[in-house]
VMD Tcl script that builds the backbone (N, CA, C; Angstrom):
set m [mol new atoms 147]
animate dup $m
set s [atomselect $m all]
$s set {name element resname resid chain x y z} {
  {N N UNK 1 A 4.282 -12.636 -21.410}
  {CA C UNK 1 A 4.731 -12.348 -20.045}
  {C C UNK 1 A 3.894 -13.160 -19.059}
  {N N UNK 2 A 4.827 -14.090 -18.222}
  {CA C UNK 2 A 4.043 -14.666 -17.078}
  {C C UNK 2 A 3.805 -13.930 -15.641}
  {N N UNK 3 A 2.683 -13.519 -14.925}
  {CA C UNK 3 A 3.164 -12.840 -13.466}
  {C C UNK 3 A 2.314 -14.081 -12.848}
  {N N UNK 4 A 3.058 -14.232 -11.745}
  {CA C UNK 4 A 2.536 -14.890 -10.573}
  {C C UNK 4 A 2.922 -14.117 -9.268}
  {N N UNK 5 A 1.525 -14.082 -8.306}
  {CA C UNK 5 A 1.913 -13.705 -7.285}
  {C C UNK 5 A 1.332 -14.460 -6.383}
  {N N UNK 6 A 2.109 -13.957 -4.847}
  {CA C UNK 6 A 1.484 -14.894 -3.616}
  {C C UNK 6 A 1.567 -14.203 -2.778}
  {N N UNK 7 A 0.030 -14.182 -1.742}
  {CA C UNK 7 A 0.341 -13.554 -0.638}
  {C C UNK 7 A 0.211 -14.353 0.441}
  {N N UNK 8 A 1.253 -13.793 1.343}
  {CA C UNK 8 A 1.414 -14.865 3.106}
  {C C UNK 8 A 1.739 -13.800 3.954}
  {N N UNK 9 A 1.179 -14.042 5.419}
  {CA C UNK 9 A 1.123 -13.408 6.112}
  {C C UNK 9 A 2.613 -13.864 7.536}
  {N N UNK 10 A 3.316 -13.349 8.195}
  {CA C UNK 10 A 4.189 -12.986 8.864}
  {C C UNK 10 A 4.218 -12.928 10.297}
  {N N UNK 11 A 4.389 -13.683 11.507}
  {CA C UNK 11 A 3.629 -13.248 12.715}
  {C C UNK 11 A 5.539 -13.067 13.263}
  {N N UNK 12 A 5.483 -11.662 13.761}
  {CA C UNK 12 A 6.585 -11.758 14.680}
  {C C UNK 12 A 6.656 -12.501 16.249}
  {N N UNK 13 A 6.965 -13.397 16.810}
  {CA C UNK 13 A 6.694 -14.015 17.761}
  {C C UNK 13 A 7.706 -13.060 18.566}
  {N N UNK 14 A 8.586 -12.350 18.435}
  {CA C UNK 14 A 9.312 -11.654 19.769}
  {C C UNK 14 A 8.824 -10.296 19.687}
  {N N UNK 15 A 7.965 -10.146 19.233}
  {CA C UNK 15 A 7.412 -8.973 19.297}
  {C C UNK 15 A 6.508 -9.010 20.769}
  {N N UNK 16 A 6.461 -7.586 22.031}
  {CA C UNK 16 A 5.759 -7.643 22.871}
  {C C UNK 16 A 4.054 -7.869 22.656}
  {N N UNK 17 A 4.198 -6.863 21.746}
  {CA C UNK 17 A 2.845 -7.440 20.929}
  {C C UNK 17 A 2.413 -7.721 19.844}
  {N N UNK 18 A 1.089 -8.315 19.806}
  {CA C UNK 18 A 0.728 -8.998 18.360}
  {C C UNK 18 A 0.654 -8.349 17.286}
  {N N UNK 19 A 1.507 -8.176 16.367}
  {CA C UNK 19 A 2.077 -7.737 14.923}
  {C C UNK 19 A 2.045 -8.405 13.950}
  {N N UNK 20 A 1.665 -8.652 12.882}
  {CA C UNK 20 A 1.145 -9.284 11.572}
  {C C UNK 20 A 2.001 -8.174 10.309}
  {N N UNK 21 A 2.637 -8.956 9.527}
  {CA C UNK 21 A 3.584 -8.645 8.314}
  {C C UNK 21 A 2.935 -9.257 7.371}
  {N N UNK 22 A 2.140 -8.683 6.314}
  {CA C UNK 22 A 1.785 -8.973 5.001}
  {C C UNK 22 A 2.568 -8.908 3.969}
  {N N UNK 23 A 3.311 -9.919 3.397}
  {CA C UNK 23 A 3.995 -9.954 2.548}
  {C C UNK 23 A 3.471 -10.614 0.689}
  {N N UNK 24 A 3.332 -9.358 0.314}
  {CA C UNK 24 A 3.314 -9.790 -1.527}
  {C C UNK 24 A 4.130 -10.354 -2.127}
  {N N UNK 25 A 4.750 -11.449 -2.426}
  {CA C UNK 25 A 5.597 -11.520 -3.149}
  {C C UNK 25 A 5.595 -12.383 -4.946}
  {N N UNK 26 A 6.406 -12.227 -5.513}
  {CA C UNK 26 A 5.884 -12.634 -7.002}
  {C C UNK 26 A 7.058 -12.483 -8.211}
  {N N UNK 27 A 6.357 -13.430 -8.996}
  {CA C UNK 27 A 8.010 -13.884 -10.080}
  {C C UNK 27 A 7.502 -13.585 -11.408}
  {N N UNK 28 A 8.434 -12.713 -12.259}
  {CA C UNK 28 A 8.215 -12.451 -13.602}
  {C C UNK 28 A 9.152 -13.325 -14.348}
  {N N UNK 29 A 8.300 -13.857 -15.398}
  {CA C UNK 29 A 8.897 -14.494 -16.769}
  {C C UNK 29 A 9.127 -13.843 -17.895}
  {N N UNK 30 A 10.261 -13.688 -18.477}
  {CA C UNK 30 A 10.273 -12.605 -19.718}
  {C C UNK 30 A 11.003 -13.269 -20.382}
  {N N UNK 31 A 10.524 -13.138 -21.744}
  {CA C UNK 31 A 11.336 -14.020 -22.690}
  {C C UNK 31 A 12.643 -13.326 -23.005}
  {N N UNK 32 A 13.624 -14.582 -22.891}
  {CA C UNK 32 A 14.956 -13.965 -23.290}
  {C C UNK 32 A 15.566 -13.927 -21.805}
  {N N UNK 33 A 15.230 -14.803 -20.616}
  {CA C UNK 33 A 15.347 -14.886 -19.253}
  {C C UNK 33 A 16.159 -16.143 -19.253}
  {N N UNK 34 A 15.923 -16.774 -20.074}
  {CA C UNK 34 A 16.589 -18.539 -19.952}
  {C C UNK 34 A 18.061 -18.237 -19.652}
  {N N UNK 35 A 18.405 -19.095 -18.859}
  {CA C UNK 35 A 18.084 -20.393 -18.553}
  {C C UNK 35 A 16.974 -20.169 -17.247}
  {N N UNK 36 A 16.577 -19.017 -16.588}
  {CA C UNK 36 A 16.463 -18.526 -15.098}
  {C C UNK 36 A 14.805 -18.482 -15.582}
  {N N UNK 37 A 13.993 -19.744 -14.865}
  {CA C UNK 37 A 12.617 -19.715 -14.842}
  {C C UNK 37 A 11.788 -18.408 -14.562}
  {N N UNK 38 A 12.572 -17.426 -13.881}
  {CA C UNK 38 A 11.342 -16.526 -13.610}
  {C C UNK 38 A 12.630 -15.531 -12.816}
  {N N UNK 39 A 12.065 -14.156 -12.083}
  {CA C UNK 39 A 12.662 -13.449 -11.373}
  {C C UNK 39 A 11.529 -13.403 -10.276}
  {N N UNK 40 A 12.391 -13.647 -9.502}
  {CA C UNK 40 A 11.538 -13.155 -7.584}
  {C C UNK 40 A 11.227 -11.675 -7.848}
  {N N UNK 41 A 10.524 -11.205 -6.671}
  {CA C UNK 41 A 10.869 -9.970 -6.019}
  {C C UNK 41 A 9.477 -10.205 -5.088}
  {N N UNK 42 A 9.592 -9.248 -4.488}
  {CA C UNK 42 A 8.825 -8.831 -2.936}
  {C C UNK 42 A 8.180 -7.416 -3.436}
  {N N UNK 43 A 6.937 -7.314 -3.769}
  {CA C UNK 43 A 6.172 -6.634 -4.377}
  {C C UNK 43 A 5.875 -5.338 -2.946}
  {N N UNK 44 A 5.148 -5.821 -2.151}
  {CA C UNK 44 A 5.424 -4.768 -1.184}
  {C C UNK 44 A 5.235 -5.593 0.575}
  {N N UNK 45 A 5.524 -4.536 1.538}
  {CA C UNK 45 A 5.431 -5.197 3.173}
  {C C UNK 45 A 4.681 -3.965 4.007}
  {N N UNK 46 A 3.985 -5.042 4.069}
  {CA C UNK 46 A 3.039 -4.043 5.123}
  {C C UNK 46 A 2.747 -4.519 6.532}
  {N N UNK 47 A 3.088 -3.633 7.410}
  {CA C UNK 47 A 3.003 -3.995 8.850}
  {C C UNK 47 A 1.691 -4.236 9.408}
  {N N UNK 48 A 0.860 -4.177 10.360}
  {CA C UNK 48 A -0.289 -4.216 10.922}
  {C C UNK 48 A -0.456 -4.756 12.279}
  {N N UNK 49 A -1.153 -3.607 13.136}
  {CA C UNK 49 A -1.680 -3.527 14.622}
  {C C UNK 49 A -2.506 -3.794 14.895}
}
mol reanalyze $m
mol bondsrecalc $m
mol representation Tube
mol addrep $m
């Protein structure tokens, strides 16, 4: 099993105020997946003030 993950951060610019979105996101490899290199998903979102 391969996991990769990545984290990046999110700035809402129309937001009145400054708000930051932490986003996890990350791709599983499981054998027996081919032809499809990996599966996405969005692990979790977290807001912040």
């Amino acid at each position: 099993m391969d996991v990769e993950f990545s984290v990046f951060n999110m700035t809402d610019e129309n937001a009145k105020e400054p708000s930051r979105y932490n986003v996890v996101s990350g791709s599983v490899a499981l054998p027996g997946d081919l032809p499809l290199p990996g599966r996405s998903f969005v692990l979790s979102v977290s807001k912040r003030w």
